[in-house]
N, CA, C and O of each residue as an XYZ file, in Angstrom:
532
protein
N     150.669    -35.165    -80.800
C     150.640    -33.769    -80.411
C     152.065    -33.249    -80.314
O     152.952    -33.770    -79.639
N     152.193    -32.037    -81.153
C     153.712    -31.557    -80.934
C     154.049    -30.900    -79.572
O     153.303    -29.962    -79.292
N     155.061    -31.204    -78.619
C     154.787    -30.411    -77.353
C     155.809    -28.972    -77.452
O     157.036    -28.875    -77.434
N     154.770    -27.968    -77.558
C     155.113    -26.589    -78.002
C     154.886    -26.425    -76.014
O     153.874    -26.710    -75.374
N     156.323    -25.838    -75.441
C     156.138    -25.403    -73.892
C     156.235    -24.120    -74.230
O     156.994    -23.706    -75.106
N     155.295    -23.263    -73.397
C     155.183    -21.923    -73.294
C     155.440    -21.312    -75.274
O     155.405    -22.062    -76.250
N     155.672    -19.810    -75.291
C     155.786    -19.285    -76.705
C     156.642    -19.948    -77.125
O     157.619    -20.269    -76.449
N     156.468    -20.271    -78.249
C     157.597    -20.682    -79.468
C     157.785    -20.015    -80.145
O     157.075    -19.012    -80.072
N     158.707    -20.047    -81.134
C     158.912    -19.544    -82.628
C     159.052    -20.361    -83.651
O     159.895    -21.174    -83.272
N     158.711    -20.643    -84.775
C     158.515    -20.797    -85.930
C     158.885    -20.335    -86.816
O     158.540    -19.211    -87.178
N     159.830    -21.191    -87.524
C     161.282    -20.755    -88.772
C     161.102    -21.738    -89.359
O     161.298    -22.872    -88.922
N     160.497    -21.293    -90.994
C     160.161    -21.973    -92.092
C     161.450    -22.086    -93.118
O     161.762    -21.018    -93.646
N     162.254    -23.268    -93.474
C     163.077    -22.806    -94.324
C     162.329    -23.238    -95.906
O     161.598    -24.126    -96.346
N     162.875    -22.274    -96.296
C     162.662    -21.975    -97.935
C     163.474    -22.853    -99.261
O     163.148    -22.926   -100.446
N     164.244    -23.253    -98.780
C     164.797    -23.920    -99.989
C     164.702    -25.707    -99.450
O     164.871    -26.173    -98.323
N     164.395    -26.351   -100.649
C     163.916    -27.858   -100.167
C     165.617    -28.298    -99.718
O     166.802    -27.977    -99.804
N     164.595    -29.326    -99.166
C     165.794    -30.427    -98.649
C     165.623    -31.569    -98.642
O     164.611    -32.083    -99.119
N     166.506    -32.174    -98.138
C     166.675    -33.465    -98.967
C     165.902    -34.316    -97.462
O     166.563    -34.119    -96.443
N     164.766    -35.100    -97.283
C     163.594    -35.623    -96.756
C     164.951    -36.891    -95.717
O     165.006    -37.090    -94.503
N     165.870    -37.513    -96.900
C     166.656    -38.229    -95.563
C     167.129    -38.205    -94.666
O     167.257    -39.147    -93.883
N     167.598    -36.867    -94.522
C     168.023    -36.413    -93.050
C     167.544    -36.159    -92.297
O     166.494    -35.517    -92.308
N     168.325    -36.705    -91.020
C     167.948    -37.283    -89.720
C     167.653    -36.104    -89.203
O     167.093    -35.192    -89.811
N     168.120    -36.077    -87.758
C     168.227    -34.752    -86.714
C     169.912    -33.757    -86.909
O     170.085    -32.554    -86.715
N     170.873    -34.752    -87.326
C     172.208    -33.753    -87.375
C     171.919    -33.117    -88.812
O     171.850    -31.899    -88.980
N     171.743    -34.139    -89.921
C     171.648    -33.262    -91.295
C     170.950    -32.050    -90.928
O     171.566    -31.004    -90.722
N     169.607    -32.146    -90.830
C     168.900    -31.028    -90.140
C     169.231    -30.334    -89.357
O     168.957    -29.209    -89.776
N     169.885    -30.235    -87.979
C     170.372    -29.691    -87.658
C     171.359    -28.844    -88.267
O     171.570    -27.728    -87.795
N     171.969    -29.256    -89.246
C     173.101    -28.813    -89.626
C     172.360    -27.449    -91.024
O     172.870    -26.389    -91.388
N     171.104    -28.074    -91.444
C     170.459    -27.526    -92.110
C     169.891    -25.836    -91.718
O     169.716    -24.818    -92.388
N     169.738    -26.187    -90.334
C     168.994    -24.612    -89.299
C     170.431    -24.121    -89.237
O     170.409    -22.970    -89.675
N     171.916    -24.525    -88.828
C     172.953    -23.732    -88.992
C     173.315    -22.771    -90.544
O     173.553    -21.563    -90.553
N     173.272    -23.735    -91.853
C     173.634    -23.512    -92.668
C     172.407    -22.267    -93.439
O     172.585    -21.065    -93.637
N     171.255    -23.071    -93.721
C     170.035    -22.258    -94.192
C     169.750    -20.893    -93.416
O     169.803    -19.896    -94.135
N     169.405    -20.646    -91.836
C     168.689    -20.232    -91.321
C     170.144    -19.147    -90.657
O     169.879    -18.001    -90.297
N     171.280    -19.558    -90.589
C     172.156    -19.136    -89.680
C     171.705    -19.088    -88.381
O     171.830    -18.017    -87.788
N     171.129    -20.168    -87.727
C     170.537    -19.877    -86.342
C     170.951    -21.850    -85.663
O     171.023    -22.948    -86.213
N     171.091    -21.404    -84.437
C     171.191    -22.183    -83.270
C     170.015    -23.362    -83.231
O     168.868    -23.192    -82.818
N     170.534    -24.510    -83.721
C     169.386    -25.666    -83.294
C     168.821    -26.022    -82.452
O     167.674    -26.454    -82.349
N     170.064    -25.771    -81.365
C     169.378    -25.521    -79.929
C     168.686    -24.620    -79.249
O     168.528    -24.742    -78.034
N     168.305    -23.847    -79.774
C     167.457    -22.626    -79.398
C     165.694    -22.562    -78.623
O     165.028    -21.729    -78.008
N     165.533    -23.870    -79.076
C     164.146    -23.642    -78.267
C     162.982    -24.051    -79.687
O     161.944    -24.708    -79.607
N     163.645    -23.348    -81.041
C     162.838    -23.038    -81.673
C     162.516    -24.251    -82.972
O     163.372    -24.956    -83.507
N     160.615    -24.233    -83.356
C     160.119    -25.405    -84.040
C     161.236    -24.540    -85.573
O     161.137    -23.330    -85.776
N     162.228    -25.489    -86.484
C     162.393    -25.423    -87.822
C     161.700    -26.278    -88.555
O     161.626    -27.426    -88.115
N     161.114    -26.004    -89.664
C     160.003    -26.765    -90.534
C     160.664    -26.750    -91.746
O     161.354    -25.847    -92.218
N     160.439    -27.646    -92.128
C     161.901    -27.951    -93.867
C     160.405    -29.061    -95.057
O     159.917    -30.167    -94.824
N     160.208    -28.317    -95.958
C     159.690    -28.764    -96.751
C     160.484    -29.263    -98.015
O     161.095    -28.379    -98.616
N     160.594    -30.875    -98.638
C     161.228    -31.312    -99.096
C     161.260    -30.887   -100.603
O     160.643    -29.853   -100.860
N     161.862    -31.503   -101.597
C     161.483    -31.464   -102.951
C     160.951    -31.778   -103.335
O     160.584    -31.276   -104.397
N     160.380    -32.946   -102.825
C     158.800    -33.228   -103.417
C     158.149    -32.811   -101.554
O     158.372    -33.161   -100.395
N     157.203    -31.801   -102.378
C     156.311    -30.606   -101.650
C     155.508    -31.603   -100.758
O     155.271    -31.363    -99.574
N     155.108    -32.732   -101.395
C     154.075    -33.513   -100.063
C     154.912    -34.232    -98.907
O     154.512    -35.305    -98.455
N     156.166    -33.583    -98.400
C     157.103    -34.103    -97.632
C     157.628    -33.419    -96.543
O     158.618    -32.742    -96.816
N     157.187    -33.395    -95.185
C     157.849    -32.125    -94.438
C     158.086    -32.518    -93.345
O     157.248    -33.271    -92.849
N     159.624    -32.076    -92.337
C     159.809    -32.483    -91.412
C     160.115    -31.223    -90.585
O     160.295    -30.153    -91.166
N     160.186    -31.328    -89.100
C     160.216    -30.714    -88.197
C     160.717    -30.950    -87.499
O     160.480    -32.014    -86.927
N     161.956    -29.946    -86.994
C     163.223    -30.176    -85.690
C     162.633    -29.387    -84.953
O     161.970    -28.413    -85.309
N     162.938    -29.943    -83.349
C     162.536    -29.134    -81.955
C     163.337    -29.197    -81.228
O     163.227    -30.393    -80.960
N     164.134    -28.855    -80.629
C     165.210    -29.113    -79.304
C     164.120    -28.384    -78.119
O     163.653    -27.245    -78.136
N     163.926    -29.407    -77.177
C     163.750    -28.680    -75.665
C     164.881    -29.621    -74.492
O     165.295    -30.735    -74.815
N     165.156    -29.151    -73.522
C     165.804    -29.284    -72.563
C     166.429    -30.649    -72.381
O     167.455    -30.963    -71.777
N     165.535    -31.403    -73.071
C     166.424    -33.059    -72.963
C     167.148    -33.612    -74.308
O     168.271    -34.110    -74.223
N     166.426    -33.504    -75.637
C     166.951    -33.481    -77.226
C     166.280    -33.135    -77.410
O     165.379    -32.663    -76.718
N     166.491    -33.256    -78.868
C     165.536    -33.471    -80.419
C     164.733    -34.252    -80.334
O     164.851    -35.409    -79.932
N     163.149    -33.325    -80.967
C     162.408    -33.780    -81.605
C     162.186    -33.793    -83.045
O     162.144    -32.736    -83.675
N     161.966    -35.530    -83.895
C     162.055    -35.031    -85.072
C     160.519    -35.676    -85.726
O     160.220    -36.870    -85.712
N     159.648    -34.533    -86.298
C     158.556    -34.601    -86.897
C     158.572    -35.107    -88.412
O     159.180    -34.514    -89.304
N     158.040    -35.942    -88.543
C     158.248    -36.204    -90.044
C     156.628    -36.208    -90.789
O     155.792    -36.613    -89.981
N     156.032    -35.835    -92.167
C     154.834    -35.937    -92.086
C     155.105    -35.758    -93.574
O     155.952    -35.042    -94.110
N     154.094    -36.662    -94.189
C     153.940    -37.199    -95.530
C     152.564    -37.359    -95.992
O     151.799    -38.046    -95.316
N     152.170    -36.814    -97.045
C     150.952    -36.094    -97.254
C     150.458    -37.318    -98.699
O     151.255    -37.595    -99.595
N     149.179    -37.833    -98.637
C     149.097    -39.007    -99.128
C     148.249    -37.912   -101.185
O     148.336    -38.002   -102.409
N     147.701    -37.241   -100.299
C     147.332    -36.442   -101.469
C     147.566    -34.937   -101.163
O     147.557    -34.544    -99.997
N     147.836    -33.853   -102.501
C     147.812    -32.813   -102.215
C     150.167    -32.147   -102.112
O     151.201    -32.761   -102.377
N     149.936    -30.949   -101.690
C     151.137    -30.444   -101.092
C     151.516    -29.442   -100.443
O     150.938    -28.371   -100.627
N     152.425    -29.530    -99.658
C     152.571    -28.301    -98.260
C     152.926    -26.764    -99.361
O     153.434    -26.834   -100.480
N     152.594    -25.771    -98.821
C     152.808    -24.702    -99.699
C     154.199    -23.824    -98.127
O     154.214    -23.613    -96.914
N     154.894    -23.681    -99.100
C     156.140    -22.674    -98.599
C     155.247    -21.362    -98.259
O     154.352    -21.271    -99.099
N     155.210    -20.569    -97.534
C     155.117    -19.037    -97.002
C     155.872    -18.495    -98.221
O     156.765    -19.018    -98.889
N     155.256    -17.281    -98.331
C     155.892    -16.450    -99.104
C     156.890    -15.101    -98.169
O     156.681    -14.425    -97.161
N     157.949    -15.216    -99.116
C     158.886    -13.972    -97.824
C     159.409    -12.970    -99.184
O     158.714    -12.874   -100.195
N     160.384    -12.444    -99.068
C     161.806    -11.297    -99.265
C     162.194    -12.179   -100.565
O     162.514    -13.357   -100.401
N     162.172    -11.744   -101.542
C     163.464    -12.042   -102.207
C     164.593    -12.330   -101.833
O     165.195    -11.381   -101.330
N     165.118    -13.253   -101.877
C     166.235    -13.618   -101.424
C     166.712    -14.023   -100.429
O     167.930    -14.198   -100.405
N     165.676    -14.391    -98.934
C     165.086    -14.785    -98.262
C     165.346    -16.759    -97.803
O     164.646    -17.661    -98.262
N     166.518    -16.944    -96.824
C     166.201    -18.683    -96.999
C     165.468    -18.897    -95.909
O     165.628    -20.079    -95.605
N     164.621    -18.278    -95.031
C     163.923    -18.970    -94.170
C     162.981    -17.429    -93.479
O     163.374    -16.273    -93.321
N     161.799    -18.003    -93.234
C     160.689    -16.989    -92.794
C     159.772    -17.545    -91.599
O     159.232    -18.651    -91.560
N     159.720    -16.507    -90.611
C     159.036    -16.788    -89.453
C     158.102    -16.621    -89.557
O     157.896    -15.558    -90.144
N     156.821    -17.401    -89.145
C     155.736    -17.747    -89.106
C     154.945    -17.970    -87.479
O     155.647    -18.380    -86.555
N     153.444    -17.661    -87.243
C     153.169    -17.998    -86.047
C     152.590    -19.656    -85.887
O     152.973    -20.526    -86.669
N     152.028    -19.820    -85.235
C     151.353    -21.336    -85.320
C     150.085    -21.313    -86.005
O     149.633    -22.182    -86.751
N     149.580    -20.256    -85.679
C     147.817    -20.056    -86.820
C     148.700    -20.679    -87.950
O     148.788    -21.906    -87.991
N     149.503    -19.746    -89.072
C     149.906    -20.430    -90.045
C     151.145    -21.525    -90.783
O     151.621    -21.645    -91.911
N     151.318    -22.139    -89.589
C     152.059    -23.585    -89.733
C     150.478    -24.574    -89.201
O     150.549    -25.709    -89.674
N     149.309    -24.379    -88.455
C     148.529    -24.555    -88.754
C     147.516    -25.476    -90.158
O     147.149    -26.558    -90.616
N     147.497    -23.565    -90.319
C     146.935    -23.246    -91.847
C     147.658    -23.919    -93.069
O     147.033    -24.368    -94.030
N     149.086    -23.954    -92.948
C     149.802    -25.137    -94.040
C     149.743    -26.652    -93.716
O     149.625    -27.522    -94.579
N     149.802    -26.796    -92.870
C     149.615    -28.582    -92.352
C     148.155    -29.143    -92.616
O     147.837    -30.325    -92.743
N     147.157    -27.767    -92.681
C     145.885    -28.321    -93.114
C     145.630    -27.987    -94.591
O     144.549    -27.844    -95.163
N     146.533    -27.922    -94.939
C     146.451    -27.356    -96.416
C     145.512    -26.431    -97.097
O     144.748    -26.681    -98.029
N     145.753    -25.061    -96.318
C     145.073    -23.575    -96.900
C     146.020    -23.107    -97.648
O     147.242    -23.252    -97.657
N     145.138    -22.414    -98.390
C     145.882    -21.591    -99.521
C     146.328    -20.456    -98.797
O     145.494    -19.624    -98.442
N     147.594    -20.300    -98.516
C     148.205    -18.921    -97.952
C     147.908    -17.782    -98.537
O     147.701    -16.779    -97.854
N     147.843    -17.762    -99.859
C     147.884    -16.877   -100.857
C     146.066    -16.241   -100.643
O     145.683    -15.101   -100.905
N     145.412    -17.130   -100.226
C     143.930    -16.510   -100.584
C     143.631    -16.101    -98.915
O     142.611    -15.442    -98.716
N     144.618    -16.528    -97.525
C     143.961    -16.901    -96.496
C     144.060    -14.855    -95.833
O     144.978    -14.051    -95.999
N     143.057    -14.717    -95.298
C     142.681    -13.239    -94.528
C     142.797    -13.201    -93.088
O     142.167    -13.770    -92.196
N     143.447    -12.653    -93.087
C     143.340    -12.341    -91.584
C     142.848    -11.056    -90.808
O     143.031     -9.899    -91.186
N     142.450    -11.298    -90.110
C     141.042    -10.439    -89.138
C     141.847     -9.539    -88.274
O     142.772    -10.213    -87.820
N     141.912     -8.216    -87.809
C     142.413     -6.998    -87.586
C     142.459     -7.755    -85.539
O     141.418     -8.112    -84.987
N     143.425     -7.797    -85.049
C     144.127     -8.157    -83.679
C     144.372     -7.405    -82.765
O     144.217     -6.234    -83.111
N     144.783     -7.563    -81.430
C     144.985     -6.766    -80.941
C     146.374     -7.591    -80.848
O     146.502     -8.815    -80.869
N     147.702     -6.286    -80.704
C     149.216     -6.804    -80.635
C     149.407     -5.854    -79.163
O     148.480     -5.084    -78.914
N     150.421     -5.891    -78.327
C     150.424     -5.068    -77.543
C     151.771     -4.585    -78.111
O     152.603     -5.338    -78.617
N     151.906     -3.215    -77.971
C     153.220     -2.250    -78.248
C     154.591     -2.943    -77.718
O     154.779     -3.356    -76.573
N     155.381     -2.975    -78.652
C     156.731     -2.871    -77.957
C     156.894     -2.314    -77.009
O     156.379     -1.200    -76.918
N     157.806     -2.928    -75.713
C     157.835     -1.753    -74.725
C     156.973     -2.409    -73.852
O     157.137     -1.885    -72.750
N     156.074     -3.357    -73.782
C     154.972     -3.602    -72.639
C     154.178     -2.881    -72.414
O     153.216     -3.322    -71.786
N     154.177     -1.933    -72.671
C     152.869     -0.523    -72.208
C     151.497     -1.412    -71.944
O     151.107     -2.475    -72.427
N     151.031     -0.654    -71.125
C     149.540     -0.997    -71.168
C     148.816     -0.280    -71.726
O     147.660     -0.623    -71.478
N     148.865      0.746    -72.511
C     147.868      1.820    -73.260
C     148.465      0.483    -74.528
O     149.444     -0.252    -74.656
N     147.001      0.812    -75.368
C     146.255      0.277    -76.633
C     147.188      1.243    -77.802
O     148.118      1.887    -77.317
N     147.043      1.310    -78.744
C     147.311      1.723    -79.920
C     147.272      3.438    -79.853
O     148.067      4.373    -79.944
N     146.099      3.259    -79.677
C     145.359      4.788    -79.720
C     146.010      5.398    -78.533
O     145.867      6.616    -78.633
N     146.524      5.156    -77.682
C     146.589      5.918    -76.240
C     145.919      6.118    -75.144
O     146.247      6.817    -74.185
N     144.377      5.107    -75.386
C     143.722      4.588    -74.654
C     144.471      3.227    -73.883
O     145.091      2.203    -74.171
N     143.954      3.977    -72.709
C     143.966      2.528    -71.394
C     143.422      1.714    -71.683
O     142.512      1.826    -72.504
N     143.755      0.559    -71.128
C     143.160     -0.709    -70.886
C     142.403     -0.916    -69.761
O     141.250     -1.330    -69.886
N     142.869     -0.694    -68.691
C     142.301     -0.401    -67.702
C     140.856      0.436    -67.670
O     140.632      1.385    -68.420
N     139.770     -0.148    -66.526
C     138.326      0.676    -66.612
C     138.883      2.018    -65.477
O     139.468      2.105    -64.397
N     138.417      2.721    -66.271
C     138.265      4.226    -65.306
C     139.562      4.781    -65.000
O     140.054      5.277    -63.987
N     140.073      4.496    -66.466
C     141.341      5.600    -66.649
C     141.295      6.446    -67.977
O     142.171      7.280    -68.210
């Protein structure tokens, strides 16, 4: 079980890498690829050159965690982002949805409720949340 404490974030990098590196290569990989802080809290997911190969850096409060996972048949599919694009955030539904090997490309997703920037408690519409307002 990966131990995800409280929200995470999820940063997919896009260009393969090389499957031997440890926790510093990688690490060094979320500096270089991602321009972002290894220590940050946040899961980076690095899919290799050969696609059935993917590892996962975590820093929480004590070190690194390093996920490694090797796919006996089949292959992890990259997210699609931006042109030009070396790394794309993702939620856990679809780091999920790739570890179980769905087709991103065909997968639908069902209309949510997000709450507004801002915290508000009114809905979309300008309806309350609250009964009997």
């Amino acid at each position: 079980m990966i131990p995800f404490q409280g929200r995470i974030r999820v940063f997919v990098g896009l260009e393969p890498v090389d499957m031997r590196k440890s926790f510093d290569g990688l690490a060094r990989e979320v500096q270089r690829q991602m321009e972002m802080d290894p220590l940050g809290g946040h899961l980076f997911v690095f899919i290799g050159r050969n696609p059935r190969r993917m590892k996962m850096l975590l820093f929480d409060r004590y070190g690194f965690w390093l996920f490694y996972r090797r796919l006996e048949r089949g292959a992890f599919q990259r997210p699609v982002a931006a042109p030009g694009s070396r790394h794309v955030e993702i939620d856990a539904a679809t780091l999920a949805a790739i570890l179980d090997g769905i087709d991103l490309r065909t997968m639908r997703r069902r209309m949510r409720y997000k709450r507004p920037a801002g915290g508000s408690s009114k809905a979309e519409g300008g309806r309350s949340l609250s009964n009997g307002a």
